[in-house]
C-alpha positions in Angstrom: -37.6 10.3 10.9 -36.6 10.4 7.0 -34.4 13.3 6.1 -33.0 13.5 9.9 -29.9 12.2 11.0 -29.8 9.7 13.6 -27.5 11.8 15.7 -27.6 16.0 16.6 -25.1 18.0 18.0 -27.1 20.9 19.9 -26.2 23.5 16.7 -28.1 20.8 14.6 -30.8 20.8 17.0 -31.1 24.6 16.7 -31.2 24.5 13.3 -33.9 21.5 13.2 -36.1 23.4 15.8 -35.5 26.8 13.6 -36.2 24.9 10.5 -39.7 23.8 12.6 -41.1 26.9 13.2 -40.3 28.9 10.0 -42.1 26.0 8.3 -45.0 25.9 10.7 -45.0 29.8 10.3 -45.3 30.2 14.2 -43.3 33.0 16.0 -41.0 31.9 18.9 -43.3 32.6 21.5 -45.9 30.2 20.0 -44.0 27.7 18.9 -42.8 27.7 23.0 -46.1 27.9 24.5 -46.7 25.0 22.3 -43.9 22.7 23.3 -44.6 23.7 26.8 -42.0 26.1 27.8 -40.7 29.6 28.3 -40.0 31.6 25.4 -37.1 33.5 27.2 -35.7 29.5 27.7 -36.0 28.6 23.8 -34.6 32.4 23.1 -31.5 31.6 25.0 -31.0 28.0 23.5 -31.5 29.1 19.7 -28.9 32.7 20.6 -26.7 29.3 22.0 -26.5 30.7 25.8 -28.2 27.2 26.8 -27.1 23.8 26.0 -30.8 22.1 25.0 -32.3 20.7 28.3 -34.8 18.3 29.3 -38.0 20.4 28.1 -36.4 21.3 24.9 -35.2 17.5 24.2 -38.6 15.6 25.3 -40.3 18.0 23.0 -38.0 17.4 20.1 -38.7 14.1 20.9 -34.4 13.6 21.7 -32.5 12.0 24.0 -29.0 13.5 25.4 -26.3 11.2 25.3 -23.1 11.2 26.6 -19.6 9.0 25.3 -15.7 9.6 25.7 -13.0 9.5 23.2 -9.5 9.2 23.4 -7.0 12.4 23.7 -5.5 12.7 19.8 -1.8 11.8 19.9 
């Protein structure tokens, strides 16, 4: 996807889903309904009381993926 970087943290993926439905002109609700879940569910996730789950990712079209780094010195 041109434009997107090829890695989100989830405050980039509420920004990108934000970004979505201001350009599509769609309410919260709709945009929801339309991605196949709750409103109340994408509520919490954009007011960052969720970490995005499965729904949310598949939708987006993301995967969550998981690594380790090493404690700083």
């Amino acid at each position: 996807m041109a434009g997107i970087p090829l890695s989100l943290d989830a405050d980039m993926v509420r920004s990108h889903i934000r970004t979505k439905i201001e350009a599509l002109r769609m309410t919260q609700k709709a945009y929801a309904e339309m991605c196949g879940y709750s409103e109340q569910y994408l509520s919490d996730f954009l007011n960052g009381m969720r970490a995005p789950g499965k729904v949310i990712l598949d939708a987006e079209d993301l995967i969550a993926v998981t690594y380790y780094e090493y404690k700083p010195d």
